[in-house]
NUBAVO-646065 format. One record per atom (N, C-alpha, C, O): residue number from 1; residue in one letter; atom name; x, y, z. Coordinates in steps of 0.2 Angstrom, whole numbers, plus 2048, in hexadecimal, padded with zeros to 3 digits. Each point is the difference from the previous one (the first is absolute). Layout:
N
n	res	atom	px	py	pz
NUM	A	CA	X	Y	Z $
...
***
This chain:
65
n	res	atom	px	py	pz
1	X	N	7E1	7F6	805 $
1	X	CA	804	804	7FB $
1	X	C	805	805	805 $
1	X	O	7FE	802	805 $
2	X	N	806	7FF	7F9 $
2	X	CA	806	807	800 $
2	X	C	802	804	7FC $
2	X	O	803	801	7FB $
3	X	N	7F9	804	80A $
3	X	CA	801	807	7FB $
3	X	C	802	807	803 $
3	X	O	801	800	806 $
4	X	N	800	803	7F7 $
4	X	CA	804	808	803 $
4	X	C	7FD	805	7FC $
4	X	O	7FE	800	7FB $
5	X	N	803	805	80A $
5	X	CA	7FC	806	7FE $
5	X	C	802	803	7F9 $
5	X	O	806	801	7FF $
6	X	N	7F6	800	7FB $
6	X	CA	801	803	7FA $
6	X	C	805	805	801 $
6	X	O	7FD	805	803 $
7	X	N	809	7FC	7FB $
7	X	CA	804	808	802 $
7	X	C	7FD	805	7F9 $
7	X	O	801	806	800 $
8	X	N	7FD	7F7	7FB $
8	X	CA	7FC	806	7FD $
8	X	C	7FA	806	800 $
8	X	O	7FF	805	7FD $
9	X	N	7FD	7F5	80A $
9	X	CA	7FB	805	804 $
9	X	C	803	803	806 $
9	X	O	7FC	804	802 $
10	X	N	80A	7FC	801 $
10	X	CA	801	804	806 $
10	X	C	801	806	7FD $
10	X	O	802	802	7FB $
11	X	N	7FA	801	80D $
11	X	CA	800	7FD	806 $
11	X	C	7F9	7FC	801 $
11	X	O	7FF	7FD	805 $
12	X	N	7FE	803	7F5 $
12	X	CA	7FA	7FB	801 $
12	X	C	801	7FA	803 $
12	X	O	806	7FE	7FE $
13	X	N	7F7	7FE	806 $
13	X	CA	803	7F9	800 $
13	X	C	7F9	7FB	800 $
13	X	O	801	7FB	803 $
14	X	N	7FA	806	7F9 $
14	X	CA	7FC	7FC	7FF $
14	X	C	7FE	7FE	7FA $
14	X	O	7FA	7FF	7FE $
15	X	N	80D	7FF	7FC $
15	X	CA	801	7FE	7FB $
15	X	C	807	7FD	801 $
15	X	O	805	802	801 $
16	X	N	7FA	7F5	800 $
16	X	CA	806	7FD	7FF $
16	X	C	803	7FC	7FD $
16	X	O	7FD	7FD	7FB $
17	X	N	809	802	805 $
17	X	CA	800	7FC	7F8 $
17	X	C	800	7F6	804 $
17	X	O	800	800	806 $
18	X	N	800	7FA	7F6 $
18	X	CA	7FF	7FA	804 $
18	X	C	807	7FE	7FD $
18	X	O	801	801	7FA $
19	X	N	805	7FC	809 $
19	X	CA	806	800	801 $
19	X	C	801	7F9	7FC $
19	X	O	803	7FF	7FB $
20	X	N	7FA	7FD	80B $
20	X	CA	800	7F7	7FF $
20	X	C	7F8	7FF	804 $
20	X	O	7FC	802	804 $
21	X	N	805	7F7	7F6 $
21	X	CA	7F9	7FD	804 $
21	X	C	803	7FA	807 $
21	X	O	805	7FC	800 $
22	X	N	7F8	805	803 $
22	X	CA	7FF	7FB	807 $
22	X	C	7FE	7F9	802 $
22	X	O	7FA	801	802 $
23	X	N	808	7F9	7FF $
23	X	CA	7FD	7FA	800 $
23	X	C	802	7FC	808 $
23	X	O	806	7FF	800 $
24	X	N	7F6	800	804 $
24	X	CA	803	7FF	806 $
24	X	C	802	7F7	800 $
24	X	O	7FE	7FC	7FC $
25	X	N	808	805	809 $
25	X	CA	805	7FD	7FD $
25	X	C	7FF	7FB	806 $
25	X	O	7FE	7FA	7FF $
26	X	N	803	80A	808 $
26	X	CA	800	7FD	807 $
26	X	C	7FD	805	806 $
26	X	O	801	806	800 $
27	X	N	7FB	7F5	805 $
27	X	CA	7FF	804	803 $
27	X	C	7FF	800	808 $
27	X	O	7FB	7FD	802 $
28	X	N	808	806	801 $
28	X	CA	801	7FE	808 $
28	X	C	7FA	7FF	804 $
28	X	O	7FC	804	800 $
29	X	N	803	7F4	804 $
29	X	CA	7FB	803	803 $
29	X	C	801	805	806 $
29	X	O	7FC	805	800 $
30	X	N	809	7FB	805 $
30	X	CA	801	804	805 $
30	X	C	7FD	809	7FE $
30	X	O	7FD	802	7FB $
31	X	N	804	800	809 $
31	X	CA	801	80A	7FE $
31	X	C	805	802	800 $
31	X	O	801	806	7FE $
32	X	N	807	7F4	804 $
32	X	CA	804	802	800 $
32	X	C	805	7FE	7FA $
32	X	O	805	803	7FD $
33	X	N	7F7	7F8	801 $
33	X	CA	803	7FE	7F8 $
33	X	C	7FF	806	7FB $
33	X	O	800	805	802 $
34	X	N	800	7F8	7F7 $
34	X	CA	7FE	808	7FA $
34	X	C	7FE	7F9	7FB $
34	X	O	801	7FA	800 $
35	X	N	7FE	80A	7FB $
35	X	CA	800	800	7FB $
35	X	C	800	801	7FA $
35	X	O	7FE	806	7FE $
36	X	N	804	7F5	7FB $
36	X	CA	805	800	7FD $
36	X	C	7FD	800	7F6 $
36	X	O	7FE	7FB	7FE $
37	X	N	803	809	801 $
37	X	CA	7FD	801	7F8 $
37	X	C	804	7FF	7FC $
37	X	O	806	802	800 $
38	X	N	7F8	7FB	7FA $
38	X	CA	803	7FF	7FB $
38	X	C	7FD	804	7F9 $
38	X	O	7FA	801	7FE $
39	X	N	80C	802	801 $
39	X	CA	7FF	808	7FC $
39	X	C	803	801	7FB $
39	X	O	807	801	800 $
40	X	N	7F4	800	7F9 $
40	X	CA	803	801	7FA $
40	X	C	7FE	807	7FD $
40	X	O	7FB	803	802 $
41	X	N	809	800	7F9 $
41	X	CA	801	806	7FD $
41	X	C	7FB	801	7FD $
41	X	O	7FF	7FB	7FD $
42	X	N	7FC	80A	802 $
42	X	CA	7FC	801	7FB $
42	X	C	801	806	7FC $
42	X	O	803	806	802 $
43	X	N	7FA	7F9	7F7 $
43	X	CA	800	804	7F9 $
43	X	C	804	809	804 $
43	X	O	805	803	7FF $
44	X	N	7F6	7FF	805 $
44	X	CA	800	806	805 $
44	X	C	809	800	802 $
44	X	O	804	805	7FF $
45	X	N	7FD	7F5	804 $
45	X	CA	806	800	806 $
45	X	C	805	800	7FB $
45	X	O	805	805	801 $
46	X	N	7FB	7F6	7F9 $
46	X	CA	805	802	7F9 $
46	X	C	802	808	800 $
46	X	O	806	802	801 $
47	X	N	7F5	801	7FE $
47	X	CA	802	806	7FD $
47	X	C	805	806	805 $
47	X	O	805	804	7FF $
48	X	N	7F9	7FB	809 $
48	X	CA	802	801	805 $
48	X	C	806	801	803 $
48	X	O	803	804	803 $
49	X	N	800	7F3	7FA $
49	X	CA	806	7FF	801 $
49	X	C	803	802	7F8 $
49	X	O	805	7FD	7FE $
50	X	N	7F9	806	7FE $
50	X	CA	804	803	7F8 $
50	X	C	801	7FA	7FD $
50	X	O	806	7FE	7FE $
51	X	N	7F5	800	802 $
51	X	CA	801	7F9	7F9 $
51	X	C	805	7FA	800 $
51	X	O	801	7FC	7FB $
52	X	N	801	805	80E $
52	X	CA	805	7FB	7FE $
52	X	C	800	7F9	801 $
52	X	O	804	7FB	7FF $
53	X	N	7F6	805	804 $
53	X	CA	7FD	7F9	803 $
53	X	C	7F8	7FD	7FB $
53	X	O	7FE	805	7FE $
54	X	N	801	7F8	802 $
54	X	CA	7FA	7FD	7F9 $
54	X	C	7FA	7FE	806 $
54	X	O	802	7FE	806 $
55	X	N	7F6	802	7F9 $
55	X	CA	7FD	7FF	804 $
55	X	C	7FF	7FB	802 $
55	X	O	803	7FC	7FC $
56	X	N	7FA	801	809 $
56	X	CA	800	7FA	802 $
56	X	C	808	7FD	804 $
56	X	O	802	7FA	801 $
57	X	N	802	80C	7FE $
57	X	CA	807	7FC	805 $
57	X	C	7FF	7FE	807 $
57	X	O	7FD	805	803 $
58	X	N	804	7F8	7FF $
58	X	CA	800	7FD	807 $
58	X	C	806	806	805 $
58	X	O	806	800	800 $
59	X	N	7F6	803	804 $
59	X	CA	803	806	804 $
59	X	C	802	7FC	809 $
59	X	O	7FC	7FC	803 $
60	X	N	808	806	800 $
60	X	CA	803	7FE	806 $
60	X	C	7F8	7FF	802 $
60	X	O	7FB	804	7FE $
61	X	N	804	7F7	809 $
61	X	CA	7F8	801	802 $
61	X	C	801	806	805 $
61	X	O	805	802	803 $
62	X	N	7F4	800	7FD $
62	X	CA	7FD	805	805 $
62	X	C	7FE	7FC	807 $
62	X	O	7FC	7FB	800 $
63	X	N	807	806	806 $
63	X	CA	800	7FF	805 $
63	X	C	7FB	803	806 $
63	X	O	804	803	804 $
64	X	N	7F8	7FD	7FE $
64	X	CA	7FD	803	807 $
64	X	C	800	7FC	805 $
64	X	O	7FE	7FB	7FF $
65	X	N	804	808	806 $
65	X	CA	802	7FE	808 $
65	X	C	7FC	805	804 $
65	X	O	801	800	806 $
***
């Protein structure tokens, strides 16, 4: 999952909201490769971006390198 810190508990930061959920996509074997998620909206992430997107939209992937 992807999530970010709740801005309604700051400066708390051990309440987060979950963004998108996370499905691994690809993944490097080197230490030098990354990998690659594929990530969609959830109910939470809707409201985050102001209703403009429906849950389960398929979001750019999430990347670590």
């Amino acid at each position: 999952m992807l999530s970010v810190v709740d801005p309604a508990q700051w400066p708390g930061r051990n309440r987060r909201i979950v963004l998108a959920d996370l499905t691994l996509e690809k993944s490097g074997v080197a230490v030098a490769e990354s990998m690659q998620f594929h990530a969609t909206l959830t109910d939470a992430g809707t409201a985050v971006f102001g209703g403009q997107y429906e849950p389960g939209t398929e979001l750019d992937p999430v990347i670590l390198s």
